[in-house]
N, C-alpha and C positions, 0 to 999 in steps of 0.2 A: 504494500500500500504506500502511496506517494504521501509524504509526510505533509503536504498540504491539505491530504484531503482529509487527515485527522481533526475534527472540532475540536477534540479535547485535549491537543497540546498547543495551543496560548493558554488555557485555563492553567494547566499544570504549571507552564512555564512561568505564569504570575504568580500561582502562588508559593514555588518556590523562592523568586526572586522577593517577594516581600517578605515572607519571615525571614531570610538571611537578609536584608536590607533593613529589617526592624529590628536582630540580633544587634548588627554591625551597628547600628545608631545606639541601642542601648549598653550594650557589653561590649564593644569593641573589637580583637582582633582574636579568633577561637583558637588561634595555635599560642594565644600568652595565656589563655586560662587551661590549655590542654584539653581542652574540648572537640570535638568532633562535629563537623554540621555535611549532613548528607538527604539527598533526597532522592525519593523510589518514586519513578513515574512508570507503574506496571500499564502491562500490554496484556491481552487473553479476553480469556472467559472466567467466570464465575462471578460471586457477589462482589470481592474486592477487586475484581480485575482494572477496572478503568481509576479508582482512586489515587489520588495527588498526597503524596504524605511526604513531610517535614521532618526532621529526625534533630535534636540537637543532644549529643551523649557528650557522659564523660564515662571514659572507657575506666580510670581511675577509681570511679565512686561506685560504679556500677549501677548509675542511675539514669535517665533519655529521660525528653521530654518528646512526646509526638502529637504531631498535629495531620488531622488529614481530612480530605475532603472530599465527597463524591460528586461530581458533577453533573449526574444522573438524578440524583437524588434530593441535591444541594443538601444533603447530610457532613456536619462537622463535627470532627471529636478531637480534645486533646487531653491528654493525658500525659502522667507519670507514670513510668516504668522506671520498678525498683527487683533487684533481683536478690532475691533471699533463697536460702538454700529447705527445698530443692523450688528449684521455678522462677516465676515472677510474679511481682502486683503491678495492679492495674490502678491507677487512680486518678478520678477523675479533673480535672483541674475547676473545672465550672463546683462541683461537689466541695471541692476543698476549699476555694477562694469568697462560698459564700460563707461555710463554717466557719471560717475564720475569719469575716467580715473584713477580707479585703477588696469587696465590689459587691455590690450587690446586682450585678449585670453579668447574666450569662451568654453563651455564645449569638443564640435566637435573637435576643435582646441588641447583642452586637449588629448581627445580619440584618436589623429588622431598621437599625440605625444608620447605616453604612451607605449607603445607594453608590457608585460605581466602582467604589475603593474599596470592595468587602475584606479582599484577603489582607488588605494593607491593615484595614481596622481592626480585623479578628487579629493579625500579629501585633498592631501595637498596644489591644487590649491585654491580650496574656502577657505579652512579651514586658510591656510598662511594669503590670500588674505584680510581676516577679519583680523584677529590678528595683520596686519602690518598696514593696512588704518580703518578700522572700528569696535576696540576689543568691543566695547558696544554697536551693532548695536541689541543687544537683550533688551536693557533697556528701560523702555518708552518714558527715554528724550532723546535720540536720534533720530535726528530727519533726517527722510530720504528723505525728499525736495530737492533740490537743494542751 
């Protein structure tokens, strides 16, 4: 398939290029925090097959934040991934940031505010929302209990 005739890679390509553009504005350069920033713009079939996802690890703490988005469905999730033995957790970030009353605005809320800039707004909601209440919520002494 000729890569123009793909719709859904501007979509990907934006939304990767705004959360590293919304990282890079609030955290600066990911190789002085040792950090990792990658993105999976899958190809196929299945449920996740056409989803846009965000990745930001620290391979060190053994903790990701991801962000993803379907564009079928304009369904968005971001979550913390934390890896404890055996496995991993999943956690919500939208779940955690009202807990802990750093926003009271979740993603829908973000989407619903947004109008052409979505994915620029979805990242500099989470992405702010860390940097201003939780900058080392990627480190492993942080701890996300209440």
């Amino acid at each position: 398939m000729d890569p123009s005739e793909d719709s859904s890679l501007p979509t990907k390509l934006e939304f990767s290029d705004a959360f590293r553009s919304a990282f890079h504005e609030f955290f600066g350069d990911e190789k002085e925090l040792q950090y990792e920033l990658y993105d999976i713009k899958s190809e196929g079939s299945g449920p996740k097959a056409r989803w846009a996802t965000f990745t930001i690890r620290n391979p060190l703490g053994g903790r990701s934040l991801a962000f993803r988005f379907d564009p079928d469905s304009g369904s968005f999730y971001a979550m913390l991934k934390v890896q404890v033995i055996p496995g991993e957790e999943d956690w919500s970030l939208d779940s955690f940031f009202l807990r802990k009353g750093f926003t009271s605005m979740n993603s829908n809320d973000v989407k619903k505010n947004a109008g052409e800039w979505m994915f620029h707004s979805l990242a500099r909601h989470y992405l702010g929302t860390i940097f201003r209440f939780c900058p080392r919520i990627l480190e492993p002494d942080y701890k996300l209990e209440p």
